[in-house]
C-alpha positions in Angstrom: -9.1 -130.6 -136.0 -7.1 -133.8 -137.1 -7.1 -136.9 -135.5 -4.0 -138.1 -133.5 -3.8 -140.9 -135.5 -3.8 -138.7 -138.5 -1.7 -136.2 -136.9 0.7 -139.3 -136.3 0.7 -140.4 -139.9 1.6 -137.3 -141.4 4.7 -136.9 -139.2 5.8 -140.3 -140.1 5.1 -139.3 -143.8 7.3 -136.4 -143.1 10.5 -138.8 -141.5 10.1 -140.6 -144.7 10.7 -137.8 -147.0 13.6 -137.1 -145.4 14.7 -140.1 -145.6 14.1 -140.5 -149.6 16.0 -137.0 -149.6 18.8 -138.6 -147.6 21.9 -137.9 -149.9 24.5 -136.0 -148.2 25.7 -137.5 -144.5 27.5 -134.9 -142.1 29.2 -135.7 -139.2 27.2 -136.5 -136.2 27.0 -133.5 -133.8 25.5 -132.6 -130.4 22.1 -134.1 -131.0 20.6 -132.3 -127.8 18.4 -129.7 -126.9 20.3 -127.6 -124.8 18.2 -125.0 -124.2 16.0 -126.9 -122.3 18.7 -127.2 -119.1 17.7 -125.3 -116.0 21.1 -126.7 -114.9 23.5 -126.2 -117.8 25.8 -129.9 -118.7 28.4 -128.2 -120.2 31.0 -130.0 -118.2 29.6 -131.2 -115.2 28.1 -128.3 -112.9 29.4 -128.8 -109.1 25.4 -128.7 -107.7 25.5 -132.3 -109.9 28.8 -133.2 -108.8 27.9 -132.5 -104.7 24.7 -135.0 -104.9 23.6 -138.1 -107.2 22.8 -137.6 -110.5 22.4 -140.6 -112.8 21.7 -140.0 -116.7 20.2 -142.4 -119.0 21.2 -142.3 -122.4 19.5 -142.9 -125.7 22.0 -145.5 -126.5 21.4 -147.3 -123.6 17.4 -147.1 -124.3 17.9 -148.4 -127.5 20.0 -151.3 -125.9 17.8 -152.2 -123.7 14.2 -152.2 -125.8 12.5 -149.4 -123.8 9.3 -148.2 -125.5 8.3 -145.7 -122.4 9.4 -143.5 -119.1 8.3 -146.1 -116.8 10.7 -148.9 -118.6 13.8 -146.3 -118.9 14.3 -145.9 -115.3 13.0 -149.1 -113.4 17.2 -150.4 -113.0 17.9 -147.0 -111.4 19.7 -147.3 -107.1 17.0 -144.8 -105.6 14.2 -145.6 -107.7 10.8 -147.6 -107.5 9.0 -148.5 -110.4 5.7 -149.2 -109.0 2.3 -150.3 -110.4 -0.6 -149.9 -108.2 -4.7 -149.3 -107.8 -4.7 -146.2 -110.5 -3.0 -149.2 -113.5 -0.3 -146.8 -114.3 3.6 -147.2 -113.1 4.5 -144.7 -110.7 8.0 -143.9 -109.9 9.0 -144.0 -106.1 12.3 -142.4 -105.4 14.0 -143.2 -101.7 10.6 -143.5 -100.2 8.4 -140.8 -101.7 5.9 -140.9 -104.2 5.7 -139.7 -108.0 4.0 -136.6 -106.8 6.7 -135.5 -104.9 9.0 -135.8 -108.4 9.6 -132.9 -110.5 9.2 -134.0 -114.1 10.7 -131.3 -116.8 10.4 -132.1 -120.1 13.3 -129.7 -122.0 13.0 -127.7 -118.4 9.2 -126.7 -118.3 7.0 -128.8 -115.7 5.1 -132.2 -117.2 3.4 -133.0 -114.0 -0.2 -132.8 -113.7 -1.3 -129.9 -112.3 -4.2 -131.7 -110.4 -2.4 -133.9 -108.6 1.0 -133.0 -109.0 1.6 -136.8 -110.4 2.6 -138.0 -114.0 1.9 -141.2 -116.2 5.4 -142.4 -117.6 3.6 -145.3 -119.2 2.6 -142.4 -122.1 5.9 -141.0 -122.5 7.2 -142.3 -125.1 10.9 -142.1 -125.9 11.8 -141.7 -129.3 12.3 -138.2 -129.5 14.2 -138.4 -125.9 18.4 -138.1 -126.2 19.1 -137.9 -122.2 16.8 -138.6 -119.4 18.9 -137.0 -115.9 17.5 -138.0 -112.9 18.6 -136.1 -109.4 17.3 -137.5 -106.4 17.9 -135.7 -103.0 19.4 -132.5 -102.7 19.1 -130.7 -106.3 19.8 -127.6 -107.4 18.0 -124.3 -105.8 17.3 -123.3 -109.1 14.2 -125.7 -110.0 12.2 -124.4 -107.8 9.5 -125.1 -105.2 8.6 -128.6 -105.2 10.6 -131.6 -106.5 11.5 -132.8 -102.7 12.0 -136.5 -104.3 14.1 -135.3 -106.9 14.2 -134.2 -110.4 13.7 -136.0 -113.7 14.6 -133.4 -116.5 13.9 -135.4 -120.3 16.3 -133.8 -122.8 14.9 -134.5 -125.9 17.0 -134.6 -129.3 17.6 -131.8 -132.4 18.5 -132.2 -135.4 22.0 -132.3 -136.1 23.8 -131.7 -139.3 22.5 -133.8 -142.7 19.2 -135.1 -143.2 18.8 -138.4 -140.8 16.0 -140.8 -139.4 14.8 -143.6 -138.5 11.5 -146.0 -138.6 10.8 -149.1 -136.2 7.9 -151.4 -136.4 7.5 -153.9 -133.4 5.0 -157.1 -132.8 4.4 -158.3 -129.1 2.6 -160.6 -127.3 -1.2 -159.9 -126.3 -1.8 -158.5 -130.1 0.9 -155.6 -129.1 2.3 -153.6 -131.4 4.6 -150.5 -132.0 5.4 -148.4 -134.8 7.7 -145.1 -134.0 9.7 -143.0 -136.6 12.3 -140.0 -136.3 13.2 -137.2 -139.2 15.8 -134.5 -138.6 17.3 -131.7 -140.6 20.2 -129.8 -139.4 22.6 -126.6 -141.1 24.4 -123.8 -140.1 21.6 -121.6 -138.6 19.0 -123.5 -137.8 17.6 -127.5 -137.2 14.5 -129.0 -136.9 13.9 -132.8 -135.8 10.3 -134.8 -135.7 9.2 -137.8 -134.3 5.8 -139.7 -133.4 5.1 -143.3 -132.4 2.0 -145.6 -131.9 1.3 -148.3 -129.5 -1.8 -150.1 -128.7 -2.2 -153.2 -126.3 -5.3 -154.9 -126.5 -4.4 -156.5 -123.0 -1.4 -158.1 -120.9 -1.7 -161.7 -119.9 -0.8 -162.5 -115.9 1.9 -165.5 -115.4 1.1 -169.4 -115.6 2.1 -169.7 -112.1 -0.7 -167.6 -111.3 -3.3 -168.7 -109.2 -7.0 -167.9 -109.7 -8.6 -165.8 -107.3 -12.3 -164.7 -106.6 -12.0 -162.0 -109.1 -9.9 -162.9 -111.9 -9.4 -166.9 -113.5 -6.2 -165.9 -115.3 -5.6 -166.0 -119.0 -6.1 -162.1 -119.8 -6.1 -159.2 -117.1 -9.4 -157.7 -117.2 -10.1 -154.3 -118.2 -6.0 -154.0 -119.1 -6.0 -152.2 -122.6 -3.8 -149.4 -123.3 -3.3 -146.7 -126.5 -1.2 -144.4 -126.8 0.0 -141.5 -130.1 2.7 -139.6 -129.2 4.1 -136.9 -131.9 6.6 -134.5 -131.2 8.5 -131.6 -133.0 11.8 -129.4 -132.2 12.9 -126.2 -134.0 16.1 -124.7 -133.4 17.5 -121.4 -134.7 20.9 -119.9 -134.1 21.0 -116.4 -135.9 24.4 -115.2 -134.4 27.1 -117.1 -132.3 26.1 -115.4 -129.1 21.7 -116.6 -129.9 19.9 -119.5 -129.7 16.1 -119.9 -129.7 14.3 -122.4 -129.8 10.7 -124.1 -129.9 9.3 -127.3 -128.7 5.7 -128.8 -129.6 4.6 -132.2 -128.3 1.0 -134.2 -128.6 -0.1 -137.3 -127.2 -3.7 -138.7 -126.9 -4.5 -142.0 -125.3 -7.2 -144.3 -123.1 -6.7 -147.1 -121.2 -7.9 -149.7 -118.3 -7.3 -149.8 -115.1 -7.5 -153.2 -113.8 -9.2 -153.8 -110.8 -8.2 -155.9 -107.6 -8.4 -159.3 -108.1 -9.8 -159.5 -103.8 -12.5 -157.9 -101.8 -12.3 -156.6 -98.1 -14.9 -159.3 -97.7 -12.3 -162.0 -99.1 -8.9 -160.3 -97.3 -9.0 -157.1 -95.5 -5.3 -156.3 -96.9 -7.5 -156.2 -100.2 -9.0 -152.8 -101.8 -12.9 -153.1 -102.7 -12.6 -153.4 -106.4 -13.0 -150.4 -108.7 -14.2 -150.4 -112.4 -13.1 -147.8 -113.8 -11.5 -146.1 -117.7 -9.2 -143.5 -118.4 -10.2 -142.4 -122.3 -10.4 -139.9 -124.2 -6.7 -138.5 -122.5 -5.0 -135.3 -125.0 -2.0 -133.3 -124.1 -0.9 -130.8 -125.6 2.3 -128.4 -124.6 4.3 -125.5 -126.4 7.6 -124.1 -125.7 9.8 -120.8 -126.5 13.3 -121.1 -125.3 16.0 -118.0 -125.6 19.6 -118.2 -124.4 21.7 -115.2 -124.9 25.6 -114.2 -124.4 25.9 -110.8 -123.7 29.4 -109.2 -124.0 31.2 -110.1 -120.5 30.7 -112.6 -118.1 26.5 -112.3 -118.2 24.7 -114.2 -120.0 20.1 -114.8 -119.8 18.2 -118.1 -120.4 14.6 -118.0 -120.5 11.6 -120.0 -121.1 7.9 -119.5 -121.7 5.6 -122.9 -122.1 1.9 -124.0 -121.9 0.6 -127.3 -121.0 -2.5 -128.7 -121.2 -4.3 -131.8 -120.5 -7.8 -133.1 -121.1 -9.1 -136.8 -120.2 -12.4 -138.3 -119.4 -12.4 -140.9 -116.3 -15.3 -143.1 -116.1 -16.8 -145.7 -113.4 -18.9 -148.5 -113.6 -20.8 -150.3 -111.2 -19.1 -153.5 -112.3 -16.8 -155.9 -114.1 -19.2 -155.6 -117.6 -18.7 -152.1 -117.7 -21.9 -151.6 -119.3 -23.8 -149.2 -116.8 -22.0 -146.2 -115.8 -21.6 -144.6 -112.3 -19.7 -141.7 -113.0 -18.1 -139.3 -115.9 -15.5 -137.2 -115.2 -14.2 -134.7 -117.5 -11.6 -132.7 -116.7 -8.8 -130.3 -118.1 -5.9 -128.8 -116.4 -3.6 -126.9 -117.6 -0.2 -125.4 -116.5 1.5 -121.9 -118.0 4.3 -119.8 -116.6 7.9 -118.3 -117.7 11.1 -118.9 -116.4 14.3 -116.7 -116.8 17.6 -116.9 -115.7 20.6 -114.6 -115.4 24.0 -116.0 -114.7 27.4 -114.2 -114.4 30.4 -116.6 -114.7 33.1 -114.8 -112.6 35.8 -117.5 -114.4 37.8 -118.6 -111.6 36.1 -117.0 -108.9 32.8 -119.3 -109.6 29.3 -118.5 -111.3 26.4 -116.9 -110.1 22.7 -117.7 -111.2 19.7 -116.1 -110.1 16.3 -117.3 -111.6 13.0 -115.9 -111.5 9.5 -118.1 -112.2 5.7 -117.3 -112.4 3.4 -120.3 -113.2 -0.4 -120.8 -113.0 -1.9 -124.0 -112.0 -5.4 -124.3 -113.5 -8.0 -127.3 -112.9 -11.4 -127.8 -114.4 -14.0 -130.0 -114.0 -17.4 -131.6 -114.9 -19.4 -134.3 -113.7 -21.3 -135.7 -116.1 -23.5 -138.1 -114.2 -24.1 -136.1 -111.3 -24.0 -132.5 -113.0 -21.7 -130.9 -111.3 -18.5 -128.5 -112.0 -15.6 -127.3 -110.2 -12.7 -124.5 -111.2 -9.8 -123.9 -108.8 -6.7 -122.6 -109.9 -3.2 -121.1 -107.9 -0.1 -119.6 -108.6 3.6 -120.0 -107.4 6.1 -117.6 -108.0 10.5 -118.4 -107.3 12.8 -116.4 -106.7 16.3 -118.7 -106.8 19.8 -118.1 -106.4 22.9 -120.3 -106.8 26.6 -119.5 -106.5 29.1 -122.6 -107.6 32.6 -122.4 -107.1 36.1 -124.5 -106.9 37.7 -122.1 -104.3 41.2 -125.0 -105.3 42.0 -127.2 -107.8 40.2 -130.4 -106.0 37.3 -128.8 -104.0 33.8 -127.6 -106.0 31.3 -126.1 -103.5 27.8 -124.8 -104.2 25.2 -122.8 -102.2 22.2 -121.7 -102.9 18.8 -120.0 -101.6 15.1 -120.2 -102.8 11.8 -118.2 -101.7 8.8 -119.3 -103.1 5.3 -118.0 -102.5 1.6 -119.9 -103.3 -1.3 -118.1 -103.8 -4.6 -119.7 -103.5 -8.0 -118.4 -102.7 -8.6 -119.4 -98.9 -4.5 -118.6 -97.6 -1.3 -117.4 -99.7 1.9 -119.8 -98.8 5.1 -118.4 -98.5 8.2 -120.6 -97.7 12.0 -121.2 -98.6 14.7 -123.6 -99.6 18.3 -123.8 -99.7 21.1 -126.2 -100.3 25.1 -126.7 -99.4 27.3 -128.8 -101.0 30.9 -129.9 -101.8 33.5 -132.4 -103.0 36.6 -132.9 -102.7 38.8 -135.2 -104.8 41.4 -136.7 -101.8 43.3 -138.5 -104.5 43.1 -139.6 -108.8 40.2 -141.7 -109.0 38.6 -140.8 -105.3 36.0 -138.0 -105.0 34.4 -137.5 -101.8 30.7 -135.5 -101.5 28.4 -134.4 -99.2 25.3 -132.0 -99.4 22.2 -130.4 -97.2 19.2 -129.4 -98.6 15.9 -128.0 -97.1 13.1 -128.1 -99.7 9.5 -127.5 -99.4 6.2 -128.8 -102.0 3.0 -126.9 -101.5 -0.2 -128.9 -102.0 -1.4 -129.7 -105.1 -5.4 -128.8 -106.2 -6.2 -132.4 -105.4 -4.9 -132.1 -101.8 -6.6 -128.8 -101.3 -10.0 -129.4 -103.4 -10.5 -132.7 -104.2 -13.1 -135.3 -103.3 -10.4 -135.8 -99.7 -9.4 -132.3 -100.0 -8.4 -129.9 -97.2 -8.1 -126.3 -98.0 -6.0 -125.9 -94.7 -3.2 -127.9 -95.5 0.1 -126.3 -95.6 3.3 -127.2 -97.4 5.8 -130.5 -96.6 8.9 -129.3 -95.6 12.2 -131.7 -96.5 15.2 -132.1 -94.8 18.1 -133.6 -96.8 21.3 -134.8 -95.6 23.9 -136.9 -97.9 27.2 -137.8 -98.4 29.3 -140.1 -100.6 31.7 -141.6 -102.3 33.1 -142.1 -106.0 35.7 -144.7 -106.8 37.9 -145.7 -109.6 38.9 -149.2 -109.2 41.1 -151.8 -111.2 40.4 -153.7 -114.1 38.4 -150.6 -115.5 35.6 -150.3 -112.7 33.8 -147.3 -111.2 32.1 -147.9 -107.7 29.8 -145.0 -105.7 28.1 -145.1 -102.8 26.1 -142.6 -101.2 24.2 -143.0 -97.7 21.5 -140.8 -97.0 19.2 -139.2 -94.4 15.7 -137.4 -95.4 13.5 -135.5 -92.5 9.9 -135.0 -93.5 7.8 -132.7 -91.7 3.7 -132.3 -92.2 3.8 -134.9 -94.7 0.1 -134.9 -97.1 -1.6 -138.5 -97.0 -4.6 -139.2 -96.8 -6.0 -140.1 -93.2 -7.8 -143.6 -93.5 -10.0 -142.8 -90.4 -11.2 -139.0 -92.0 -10.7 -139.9 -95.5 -9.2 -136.4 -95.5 -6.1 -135.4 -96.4 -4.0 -133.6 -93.7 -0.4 -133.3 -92.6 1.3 -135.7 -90.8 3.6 -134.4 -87.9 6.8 -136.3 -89.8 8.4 -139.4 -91.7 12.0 -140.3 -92.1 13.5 -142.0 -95.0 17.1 -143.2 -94.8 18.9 -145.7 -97.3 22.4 -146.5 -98.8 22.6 -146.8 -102.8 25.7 -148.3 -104.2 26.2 -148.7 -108.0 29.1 -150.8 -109.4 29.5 -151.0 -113.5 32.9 -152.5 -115.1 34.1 -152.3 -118.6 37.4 -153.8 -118.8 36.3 -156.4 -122.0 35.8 -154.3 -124.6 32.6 -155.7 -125.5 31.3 -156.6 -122.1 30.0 -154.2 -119.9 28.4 -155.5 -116.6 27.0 -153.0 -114.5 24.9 -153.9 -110.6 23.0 -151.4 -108.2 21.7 -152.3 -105.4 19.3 -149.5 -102.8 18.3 -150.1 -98.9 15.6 -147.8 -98.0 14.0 -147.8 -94.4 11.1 -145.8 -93.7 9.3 -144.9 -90.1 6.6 -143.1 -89.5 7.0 -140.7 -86.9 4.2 -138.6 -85.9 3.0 -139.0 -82.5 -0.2 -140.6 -83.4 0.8 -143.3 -85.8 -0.1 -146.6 -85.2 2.3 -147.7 -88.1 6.2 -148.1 -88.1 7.2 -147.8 -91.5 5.3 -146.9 -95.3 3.9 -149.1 -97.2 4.7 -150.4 -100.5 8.3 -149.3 -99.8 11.0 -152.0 -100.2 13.7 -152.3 -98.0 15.6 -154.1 -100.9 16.5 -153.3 -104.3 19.1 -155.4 -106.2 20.0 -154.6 -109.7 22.4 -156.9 -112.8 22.5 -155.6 -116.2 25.2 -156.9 -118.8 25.6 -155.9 -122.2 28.4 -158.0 -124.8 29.1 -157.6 -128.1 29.3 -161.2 -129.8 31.0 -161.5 -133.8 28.9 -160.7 -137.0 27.2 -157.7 -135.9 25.1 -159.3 -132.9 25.2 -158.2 -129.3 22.8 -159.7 -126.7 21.5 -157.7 -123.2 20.3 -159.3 -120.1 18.8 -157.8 -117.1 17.6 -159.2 -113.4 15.7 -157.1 -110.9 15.5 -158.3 -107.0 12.4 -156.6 -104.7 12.0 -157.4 -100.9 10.7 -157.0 -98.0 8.0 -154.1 -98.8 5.0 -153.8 -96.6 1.0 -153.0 -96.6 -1.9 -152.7 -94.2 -4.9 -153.2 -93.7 -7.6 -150.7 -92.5 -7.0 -151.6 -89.2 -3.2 -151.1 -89.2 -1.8 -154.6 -89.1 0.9 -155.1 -91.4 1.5 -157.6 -93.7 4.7 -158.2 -96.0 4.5 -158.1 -99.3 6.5 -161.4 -101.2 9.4 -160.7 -102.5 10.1 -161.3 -106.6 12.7 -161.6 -109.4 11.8 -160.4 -112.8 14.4 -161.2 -115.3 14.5 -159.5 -119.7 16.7 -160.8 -122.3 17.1 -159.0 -125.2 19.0 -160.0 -128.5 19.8 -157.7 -131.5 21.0 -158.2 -135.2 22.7 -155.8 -137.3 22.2 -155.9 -141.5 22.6 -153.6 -144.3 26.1 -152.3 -143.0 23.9 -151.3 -139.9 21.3 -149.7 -141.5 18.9 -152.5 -140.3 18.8 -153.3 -136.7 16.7 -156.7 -136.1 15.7 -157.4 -132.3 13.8 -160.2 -130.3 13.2 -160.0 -126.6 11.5 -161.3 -123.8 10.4 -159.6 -120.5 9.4 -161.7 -117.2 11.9 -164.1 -118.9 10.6 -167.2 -116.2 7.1 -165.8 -116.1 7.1 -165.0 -112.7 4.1 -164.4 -110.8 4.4 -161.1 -108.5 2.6 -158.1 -107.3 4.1 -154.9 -106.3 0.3 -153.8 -104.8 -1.5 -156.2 -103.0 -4.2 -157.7 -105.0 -2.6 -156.3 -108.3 -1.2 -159.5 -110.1 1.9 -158.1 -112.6 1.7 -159.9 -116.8 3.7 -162.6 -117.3 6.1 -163.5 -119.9 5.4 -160.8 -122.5 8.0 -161.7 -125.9 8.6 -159.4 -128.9 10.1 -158.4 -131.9 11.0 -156.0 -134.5 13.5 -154.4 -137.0 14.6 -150.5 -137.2 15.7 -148.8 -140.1 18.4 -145.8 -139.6 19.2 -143.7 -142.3 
């Protein structure tokens, strides 16, 4: 079996034959994969429309310098980008955690089947065209699960011509970045390739920062971080009613996880520090996609996919990492099919009804200890969904879910639904409201893990939302949304058991607003800004609100477009007033911080050449978004892009 590295050079040997056989330049068409919507974008569908959906573009990603996931969706209203003990970002969205997002990538589930979490730090995003993220009440037709929202990555196809693109990219810390595309598009069929390679031998914390027992500053210990990503889309289209396609992507990786720079013994906010490696990581997933038109208003998607992941974790008894405490090696994979018949009754509305069977699989050895484990479950959906603009200014939606878990010890049964409507009172002014019950069974980790509980049952959401869309003067769109989440038997872990179990209930409510004006042509200035408040509300809580859940969010981005081919971005991110505890329950409040990127870019070569230089943490600012876990400081780069 190759290497990744190897697999990784071959694809970008492949981009560059493409590129030498670049002769004949067709118009630019729809450059995305389709087929991998469970909620189909031609036009806006109301179940979008009715709730907030926010789409990321790869325009904008290439704007902004974003290299991964994580980086892509950290300016989002709604959204917490979040590093904490594990070393990887996680993405918070209004108040729940990353394993309690559904993560599609082309419509098939990315999350890890273990733990129902994801790392976006390895997804890279050179192959990605659209990332659409749906927080709150989404559509009936994803399935169980997904009770923060939904982020579905749309990755790119190969349009018409022969097109592609290589990047190379130096950084700070002896960072670097080389990523290529190759595509390949005719009448009946496309194909499009990518693959990338970043390795980072460390990340340096801020000048400002102050040493601590654990860490003298300079280099974050144990911070490394690798990652091959290579990816590959075929499309066929043998009639004008067919389209299939397949999806193949790889990525292998290791990393660090840096430990906490504090002991109880030193704070008892602070985590006792853990030594510990992530190497050793493959995954590996497969898609078949089929959409079909039958004669008449019925038409059939369908999906069949296989995802698997491998990764060693090791511990060390400390800092030297030279004696080892434990070996993990685990796989888990995730397999299942997914179709979909729809029936689009033209002006009386469309009906969807989708069917899905996956199997959740988890192995795993202990190497020091000898031991094993094997658990697995399945879930099975049955979804329907009925959209329809009953007048001209009013879309409403409705739809009903029943979905079943079966595990050794108890089988799970439980159901969602959702309402929703707009109205548009006048040009310019939509108004929206939706309802949503939704409900996540618990993932093998919860049931079998070291804190496992084999009783637990599933966290039921309640969703209530409502909004409003403006078009102002001077070319500016303004949209606020207030909302109102109801969580019922909750899965935590319970710091006086160590067990997991469900908490009687939490509420999360917050108001996102989102303002972005492009009246100057070459100026576009766009500001979010997200108030979350959470409470803890089971009857024996001795806590008000979650922790590491910030009350403030405040968002500037501005983009302009200066003479001779140059354009310059700038960014500014505000976080406040987010809390943590200590094993004992008193609270503490975390300091609030201001992290600010610049980015300039260059255009040569009658824009075949695309020169860039950029700095994150643009005034090195010291901060922590987990107590104990020190952020990098300034971290400066550069690089060119070729586009042919």
């Amino acid at each position: 079996m190759l290497r990744s590295r190897e697999v990784l050079a071959v694809s970008l040997a492949g981009m560059l034959v493409f590129g030498a056989a670049a002769r004949l330049w067709a118009a630019a068409d729809d450059e995305l994969y389709r087929l991998g919507e469970v909620v189909v974008s031609g036009g806006t569908p109301i179940v979008e429309a009715v709730g907030v959906t926010r789409r990321v573009t790869a325009e904008e990603m290439e704007q902004r310098g974003v290299r991964s996931l994580d980086d892509a969706l950290n300016l989002l209203p709604g959204v917490d980008v979040r590093v904490g003990g594990d070393g990887a970002p996680r993405i918070d969205m209004r108040g729940f955690r990353t394993r309690h997002i559904k993560l599609l990538l082309n419509g098939t589930p990315f999350n890890s089947t273990y733990d129902g979490q994801f790392d976006p730090a390895l997804i890279s995003v050179e192959n990605i065209a659209e990332i659409v993220v749906t927080t709150g009440a989404t559509s009936t037709l994803y399935g169980s699960g997904g009770n923060a929202g939904v982020i579905n990555i749309i990755t790119k196809k190969g349009s018409k011509g022969v097109r592609g693109s290589l990047n190379g990219e130096l950084a700070s810390w002896d960072t670097h970045l080389l990523r290529g595309t190759g595509s390949y598009g005719a009448d009946k069929y496309n194909v499009f390739v990518s693959g990338s390679h970043y390795e980072q031998d460390c990340y340096e914390l801020s000048d400002h920062f102050s040493p601590a027992r654990l860490e003298d500053g300079d280099e974050r210990e144990n911070s490394d971080r690798r990652r091959d990503n290579v990816f590959v889309n075929v499309g066929v289209t043998p009639n004008d009613v067919t389209s299939i396609g397949a999806t193949f992507s790889y990525l292998s990786g290791d990393r660090g996880k840096p430990y906490t720079i504090l002991t109880k013994k030193d704070d008892p906010f602070a985590s006792n520090p853990k030594y510990e490696r992530e190497d050793d990581l493959e995954e590996f997933n497969v898609q078949l996609a089929l959409d079909h038109d039958f004669s008449g208003p019925i038409s059939v998607k369908s999906w069949a996919f296989f995802n698997a992941l491998d990764m060693v974790e090791k511990t060390y008894t400390d800092a030297t990492l030279s004696k080892l405490k434990s070996k993990l090696d685990s796989k888990v994979e995730i397999s299942g099919v997914n179709l979909q018949l729809a029936c689009d009754l033209q002006h009386f509305g469309k009906a969807t009804l989708a069917l899905m069977a996956e199997n959740d699989d988890w192995q795993a050895q202990e190497k020091v200890a000898d031991t094993s484990e094997n658990e697995d479950f399945q879930l099975y959906s049955a979804d329907f969904e009925f959209e329809a603009r009953p007048l001209q200014d009013l879309g409403t939606v409705f739809g009903f879910g029943y979905h079943w878990q079966d595990r050794d010890e108890k089988d799970e049964e439980d159901y969602s639904y959702l309402v929703g409507l707009y109205y548009d009172l006048l040009p310019g002014t939509r108004l929206k409201a939706s309802h949503a019950r939704k409900v996540r069974f618990p993932t093998l980790r919860d049931l079998y893990g070291d804190e496992g509980n084999a009783d637990l049952g599933g966290e039921v959401t309640w969703h209530y939302e409502t909004g409003v869309e403006q078009n102002l003067p001077a070319e500016t769109m303004f949209s606020v949304t207030g909302f109102y989440i109801d969580v019922e038997d909750f899965i935590a872990k319970d710091d006086a058991t160590k067990i997991r179990r469900n908490f009687e209930e939490y509420e999360f409510k917050g108001i996102e607003v989102l303002v972005e004006n492009r009246y100057f042509d070459k100026l576009l200035l766009r500001a979010g800004y997200t108030y979350l408040d959470t409470e803890d509300k089971s009857s024996d809580t001795r806590r008000d609100e979650i922790q590491y859940n910030p009350k403030h969010k405040t968002t500037l981005e501005a983009t302009y477009q200066l003479p001779w081919q140059m354009s310059i971005y700038g960014s500014a991110l505000y976080v406040a007033e987010a809390y943590t505890y200590d094993s004992n329950d008193n609270k503490k409040r975390m300091p609030e911080y201001l992290v600010c990127d610049f980015r300039i870019n260059k255009k040569a070569a009658g824009g075949a050449l695309d020169l860039y230089f950029g700095i994150n943490n643009l005034f090195d600012a010291d901060y922590e978004q987990s107590y104990a876990l020190p952020r990098s400081g300034r971290f400066m780069y550069g690089g060119v892009t070729w586009k042919f």
